[in-house]
GULO-382844 format. One record per residue: residue number from 1; residue in three letters; chain; x, y, z of N, C-alpha, C in turn. Coordinates in nm, 2 decimals. Last residue first. Layout:
// residues N
{NUM; ALA; A; {X; Y; Z}; {X; Y; Z}; {X; Y; Z}}
...
***
This chain:
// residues 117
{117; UNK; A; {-2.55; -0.85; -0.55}; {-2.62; -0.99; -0.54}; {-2.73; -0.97; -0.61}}
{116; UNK; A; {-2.18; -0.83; -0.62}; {-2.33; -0.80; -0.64}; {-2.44; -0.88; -0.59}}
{115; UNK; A; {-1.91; -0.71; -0.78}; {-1.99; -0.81; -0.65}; {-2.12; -0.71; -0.61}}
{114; UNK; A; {-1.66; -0.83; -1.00}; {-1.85; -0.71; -1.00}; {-1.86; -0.77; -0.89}}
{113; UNK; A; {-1.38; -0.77; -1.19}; {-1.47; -0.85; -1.11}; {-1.57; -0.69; -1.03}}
{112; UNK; A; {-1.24; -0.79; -1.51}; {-1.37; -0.69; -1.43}; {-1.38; -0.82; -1.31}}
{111; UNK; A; {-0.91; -0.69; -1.58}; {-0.95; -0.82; -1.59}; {-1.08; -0.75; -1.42}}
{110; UNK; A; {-0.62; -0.63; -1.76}; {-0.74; -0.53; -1.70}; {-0.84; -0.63; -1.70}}
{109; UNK; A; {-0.40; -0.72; -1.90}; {-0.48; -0.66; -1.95}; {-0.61; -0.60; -1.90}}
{108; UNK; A; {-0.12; -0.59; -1.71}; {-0.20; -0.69; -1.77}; {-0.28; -0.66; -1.85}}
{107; UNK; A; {0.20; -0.42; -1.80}; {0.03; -0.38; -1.73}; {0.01; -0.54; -1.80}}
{106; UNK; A; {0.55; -0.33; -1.68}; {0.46; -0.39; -1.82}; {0.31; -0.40; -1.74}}
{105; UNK; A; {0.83; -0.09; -1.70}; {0.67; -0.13; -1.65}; {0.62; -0.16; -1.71}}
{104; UNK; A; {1.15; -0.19; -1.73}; {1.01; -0.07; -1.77}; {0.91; -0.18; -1.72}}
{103; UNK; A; {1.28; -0.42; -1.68}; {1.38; -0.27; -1.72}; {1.28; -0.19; -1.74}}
{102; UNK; A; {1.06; -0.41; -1.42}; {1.14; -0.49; -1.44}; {1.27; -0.35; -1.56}}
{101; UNK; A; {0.72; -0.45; -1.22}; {0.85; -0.36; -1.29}; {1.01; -0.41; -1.34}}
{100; UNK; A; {0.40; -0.52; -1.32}; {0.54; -0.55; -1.27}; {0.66; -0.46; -1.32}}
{99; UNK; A; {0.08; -0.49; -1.24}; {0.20; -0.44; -1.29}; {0.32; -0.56; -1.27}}
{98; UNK; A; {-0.27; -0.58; -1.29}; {-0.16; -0.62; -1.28}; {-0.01; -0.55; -1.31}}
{97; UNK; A; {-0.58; -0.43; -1.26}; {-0.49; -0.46; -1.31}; {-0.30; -0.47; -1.25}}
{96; UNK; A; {-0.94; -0.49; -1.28}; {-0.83; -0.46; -1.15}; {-0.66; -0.48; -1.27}}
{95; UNK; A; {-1.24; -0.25; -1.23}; {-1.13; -0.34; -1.30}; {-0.99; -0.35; -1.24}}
{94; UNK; A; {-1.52; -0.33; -1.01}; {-1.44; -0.23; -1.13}; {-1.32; -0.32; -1.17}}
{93; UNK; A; {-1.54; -0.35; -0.70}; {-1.61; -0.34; -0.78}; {-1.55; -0.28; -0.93}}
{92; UNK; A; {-1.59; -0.27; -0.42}; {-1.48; -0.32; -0.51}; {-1.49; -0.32; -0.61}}
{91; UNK; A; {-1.85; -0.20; -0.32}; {-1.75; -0.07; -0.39}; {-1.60; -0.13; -0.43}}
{90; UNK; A; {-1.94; -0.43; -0.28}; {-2.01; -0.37; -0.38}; {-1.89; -0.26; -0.44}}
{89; UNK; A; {-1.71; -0.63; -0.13}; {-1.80; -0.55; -0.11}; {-1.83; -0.45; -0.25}}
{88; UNK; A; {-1.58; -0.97; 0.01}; {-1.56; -0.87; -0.11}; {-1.67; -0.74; -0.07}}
{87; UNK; A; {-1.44; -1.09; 0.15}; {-1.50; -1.07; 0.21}; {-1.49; -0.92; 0.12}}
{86; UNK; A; {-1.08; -1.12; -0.01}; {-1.16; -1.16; 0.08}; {-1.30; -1.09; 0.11}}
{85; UNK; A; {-0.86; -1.17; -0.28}; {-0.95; -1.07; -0.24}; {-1.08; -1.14; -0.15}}
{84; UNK; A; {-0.57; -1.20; -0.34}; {-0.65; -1.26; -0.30}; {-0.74; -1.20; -0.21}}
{83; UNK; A; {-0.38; -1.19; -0.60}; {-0.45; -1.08; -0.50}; {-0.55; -1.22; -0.49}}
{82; UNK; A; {-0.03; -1.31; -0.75}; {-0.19; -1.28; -0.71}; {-0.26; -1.23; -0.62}}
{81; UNK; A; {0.23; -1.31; -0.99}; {0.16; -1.24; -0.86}; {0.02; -1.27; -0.88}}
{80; UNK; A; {0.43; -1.53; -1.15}; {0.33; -1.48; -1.13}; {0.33; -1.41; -1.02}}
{79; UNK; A; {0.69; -1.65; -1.19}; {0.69; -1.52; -1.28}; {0.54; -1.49; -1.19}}
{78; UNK; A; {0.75; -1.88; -1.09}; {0.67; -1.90; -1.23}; {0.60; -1.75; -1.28}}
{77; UNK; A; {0.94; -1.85; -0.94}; {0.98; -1.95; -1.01}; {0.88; -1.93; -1.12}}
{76; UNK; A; {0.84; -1.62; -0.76}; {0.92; -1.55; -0.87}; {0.98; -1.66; -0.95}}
{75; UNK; A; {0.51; -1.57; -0.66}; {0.60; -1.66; -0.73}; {0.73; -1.64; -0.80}}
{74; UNK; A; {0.37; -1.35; -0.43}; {0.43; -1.34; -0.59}; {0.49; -1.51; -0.55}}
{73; UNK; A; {0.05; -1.18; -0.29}; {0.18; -1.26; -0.31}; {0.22; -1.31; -0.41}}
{72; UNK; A; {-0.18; -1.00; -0.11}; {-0.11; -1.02; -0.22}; {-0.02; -1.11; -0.19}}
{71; UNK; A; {-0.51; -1.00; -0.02}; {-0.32; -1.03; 0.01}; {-0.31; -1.06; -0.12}}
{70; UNK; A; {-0.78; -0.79; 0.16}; {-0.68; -0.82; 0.00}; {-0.58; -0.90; 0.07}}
{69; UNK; A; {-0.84; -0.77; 0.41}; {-0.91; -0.85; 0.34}; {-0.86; -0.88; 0.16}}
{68; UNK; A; {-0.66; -0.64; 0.55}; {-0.69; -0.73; 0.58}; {-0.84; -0.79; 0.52}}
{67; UNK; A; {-0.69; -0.32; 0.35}; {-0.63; -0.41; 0.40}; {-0.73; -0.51; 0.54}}
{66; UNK; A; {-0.88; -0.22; 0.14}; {-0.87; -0.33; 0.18}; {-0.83; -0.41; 0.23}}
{65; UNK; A; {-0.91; 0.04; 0.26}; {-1.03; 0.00; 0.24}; {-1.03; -0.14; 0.23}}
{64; UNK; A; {-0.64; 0.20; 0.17}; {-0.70; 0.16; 0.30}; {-0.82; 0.07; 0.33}}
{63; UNK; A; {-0.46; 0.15; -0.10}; {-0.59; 0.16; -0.06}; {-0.61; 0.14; 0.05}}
{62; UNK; A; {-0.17; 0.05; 0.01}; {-0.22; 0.20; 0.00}; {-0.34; 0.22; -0.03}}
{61; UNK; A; {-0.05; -0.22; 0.11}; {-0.18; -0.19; 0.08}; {-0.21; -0.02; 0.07}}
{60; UNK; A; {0.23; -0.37; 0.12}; {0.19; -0.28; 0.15}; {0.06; -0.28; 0.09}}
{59; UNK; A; {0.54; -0.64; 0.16}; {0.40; -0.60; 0.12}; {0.37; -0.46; 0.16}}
{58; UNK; A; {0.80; -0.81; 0.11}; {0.77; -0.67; 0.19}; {0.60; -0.65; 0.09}}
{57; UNK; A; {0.94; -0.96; -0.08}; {0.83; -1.02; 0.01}; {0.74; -0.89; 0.07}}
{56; UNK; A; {1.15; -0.87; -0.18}; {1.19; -0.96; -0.06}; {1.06; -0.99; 0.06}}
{55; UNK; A; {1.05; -0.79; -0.40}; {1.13; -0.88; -0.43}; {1.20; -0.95; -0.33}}
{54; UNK; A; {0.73; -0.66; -0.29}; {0.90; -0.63; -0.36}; {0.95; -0.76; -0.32}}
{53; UNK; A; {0.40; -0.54; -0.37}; {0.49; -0.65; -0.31}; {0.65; -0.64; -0.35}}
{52; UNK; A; {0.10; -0.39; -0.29}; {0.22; -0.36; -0.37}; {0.28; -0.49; -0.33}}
{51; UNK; A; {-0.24; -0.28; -0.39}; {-0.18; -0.37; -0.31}; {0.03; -0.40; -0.39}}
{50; UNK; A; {-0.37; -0.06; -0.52}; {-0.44; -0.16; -0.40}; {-0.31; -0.21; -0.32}}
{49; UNK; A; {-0.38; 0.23; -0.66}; {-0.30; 0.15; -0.65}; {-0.32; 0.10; -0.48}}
{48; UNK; A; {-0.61; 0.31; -0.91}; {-0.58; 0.32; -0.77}; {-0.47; 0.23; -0.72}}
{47; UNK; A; {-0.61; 0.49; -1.20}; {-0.57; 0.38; -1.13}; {-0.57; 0.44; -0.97}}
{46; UNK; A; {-0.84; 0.78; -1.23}; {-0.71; 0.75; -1.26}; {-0.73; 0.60; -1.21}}
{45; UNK; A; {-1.16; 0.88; -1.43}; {-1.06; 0.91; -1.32}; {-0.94; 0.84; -1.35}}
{44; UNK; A; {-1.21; 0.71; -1.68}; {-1.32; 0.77; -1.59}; {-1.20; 0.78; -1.48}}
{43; UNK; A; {-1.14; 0.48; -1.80}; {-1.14; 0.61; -1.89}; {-1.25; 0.72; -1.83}}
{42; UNK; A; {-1.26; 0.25; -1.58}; {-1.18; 0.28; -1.69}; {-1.24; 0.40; -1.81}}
{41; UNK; A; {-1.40; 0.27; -1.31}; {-1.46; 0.30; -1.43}; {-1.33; 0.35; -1.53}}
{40; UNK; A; {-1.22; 0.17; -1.15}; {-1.34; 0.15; -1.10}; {-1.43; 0.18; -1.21}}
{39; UNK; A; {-0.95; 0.03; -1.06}; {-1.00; 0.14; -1.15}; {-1.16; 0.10; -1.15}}
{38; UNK; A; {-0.66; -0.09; -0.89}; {-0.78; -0.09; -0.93}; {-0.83; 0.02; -1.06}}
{37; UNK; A; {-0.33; -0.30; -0.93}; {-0.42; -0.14; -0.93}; {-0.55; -0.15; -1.01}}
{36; UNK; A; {-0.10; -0.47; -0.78}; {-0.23; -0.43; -0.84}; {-0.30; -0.31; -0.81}}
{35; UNK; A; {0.27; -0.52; -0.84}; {0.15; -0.44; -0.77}; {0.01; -0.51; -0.85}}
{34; UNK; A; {0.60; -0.59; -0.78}; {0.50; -0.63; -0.85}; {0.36; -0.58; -0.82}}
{33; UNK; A; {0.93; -0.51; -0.82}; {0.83; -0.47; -0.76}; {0.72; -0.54; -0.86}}
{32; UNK; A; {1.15; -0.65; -1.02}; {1.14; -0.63; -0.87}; {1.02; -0.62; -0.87}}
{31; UNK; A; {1.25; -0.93; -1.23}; {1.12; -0.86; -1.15}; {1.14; -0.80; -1.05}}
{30; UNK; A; {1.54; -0.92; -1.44}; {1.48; -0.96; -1.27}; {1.34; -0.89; -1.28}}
{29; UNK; A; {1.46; -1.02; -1.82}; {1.50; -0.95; -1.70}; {1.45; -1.00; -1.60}}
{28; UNK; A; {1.33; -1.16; -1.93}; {1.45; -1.21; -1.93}; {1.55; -1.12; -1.84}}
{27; UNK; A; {1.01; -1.33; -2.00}; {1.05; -1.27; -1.89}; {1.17; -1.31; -1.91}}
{26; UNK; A; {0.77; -1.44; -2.17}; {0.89; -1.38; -2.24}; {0.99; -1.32; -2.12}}
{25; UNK; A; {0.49; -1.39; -1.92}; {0.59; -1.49; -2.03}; {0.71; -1.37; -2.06}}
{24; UNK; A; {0.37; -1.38; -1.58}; {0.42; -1.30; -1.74}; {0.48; -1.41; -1.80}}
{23; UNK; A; {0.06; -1.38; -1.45}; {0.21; -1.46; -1.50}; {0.20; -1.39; -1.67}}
{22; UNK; A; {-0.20; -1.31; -1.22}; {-0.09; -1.27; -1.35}; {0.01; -1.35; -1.35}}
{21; UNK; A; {-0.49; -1.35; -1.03}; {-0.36; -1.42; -1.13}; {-0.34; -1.36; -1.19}}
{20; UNK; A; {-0.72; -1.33; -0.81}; {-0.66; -1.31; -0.96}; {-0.55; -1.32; -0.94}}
{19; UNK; A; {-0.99; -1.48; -0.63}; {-0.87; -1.49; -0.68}; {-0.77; -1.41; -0.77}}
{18; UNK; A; {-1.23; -1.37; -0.43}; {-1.16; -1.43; -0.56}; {-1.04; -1.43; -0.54}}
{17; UNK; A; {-1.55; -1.44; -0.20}; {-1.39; -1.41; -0.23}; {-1.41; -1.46; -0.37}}
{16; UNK; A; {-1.85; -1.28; -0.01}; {-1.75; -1.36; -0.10}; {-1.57; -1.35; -0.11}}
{15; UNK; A; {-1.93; -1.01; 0.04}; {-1.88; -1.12; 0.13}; {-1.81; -1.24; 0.07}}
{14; UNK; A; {-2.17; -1.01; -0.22}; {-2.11; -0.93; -0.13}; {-2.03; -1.05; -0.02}}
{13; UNK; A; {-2.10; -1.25; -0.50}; {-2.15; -1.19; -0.43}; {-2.12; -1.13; -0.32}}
{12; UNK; A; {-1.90; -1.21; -0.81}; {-1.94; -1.28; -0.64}; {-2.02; -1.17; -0.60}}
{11; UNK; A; {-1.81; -1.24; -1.14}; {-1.93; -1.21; -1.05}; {-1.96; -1.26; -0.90}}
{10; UNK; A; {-1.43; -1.16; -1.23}; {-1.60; -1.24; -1.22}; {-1.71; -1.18; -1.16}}
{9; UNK; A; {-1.12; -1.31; -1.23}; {-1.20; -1.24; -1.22}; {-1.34; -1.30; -1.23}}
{8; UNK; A; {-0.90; -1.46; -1.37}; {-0.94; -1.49; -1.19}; {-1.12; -1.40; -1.20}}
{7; UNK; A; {-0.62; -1.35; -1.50}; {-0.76; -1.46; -1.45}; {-0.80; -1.43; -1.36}}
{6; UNK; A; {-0.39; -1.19; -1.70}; {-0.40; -1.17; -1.60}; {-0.62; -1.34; -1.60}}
{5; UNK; A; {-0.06; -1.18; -1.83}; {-0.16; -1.21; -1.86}; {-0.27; -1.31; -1.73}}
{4; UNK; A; {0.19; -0.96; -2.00}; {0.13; -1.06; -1.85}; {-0.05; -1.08; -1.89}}
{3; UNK; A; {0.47; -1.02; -2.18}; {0.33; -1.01; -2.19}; {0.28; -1.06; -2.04}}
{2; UNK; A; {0.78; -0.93; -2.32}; {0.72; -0.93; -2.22}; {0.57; -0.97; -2.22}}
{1; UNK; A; {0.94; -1.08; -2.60}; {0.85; -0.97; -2.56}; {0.77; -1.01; -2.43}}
***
């Protein structure tokens, strides 16, 4: 059974940086596409979808707000993707979660970073 399982998250202050991390286990299918998607108030509007990556590296950022300060990038020896979130700001703020697509789409568990001071 598939499971991703997501870290990183937390409390920084405005300007700051983090990190988050997913790595899936049980993984017996290929991984193509791997993403993060925000949400700002879970069970309050939809996912936003921040930051994408495919299987030959190709990135994209469809939130506008963070490119060149999000990057994304994958591992595909240890199954993981991470966002590496730069020079943070108040309206980041909310929950971020991990996809990957593989025979169906599996979610992390939704992991809060807050920046604040």
């Amino acid at each position: 059974q598939v499971q991703l399982v997501q870290s990183g998250g937390g409390l920084v202050q405005p300007g700051g940086s983090l990190r988050l991390s997913c790595a899936a286990s049980g993984v017996t299918d290929t991984i193509y596409g791997m993403a993060w998607y925000y949400h700002r108030t879970p069970g309050q509007g939809r996912r936003e979808l921040v930051a994408t990556i495919n299987r030959e590296g190709g990135t994209a950022y469809p939130r506008r707000s963070v490119e060149g300060r999000f990057y994304i990038s994958r591992d595909d020896a240890k199954n993981t993707v991470s966002l590496q979130m730069n020079s943070l700001k108040p309206e980041d703020t909310g929950v971020y979660y991990c996809q990957m697509s593989m025979d169906r789409s599996y979610w992390g568990q939704g992991i809060q970073v807050n920046v604040s001071s």
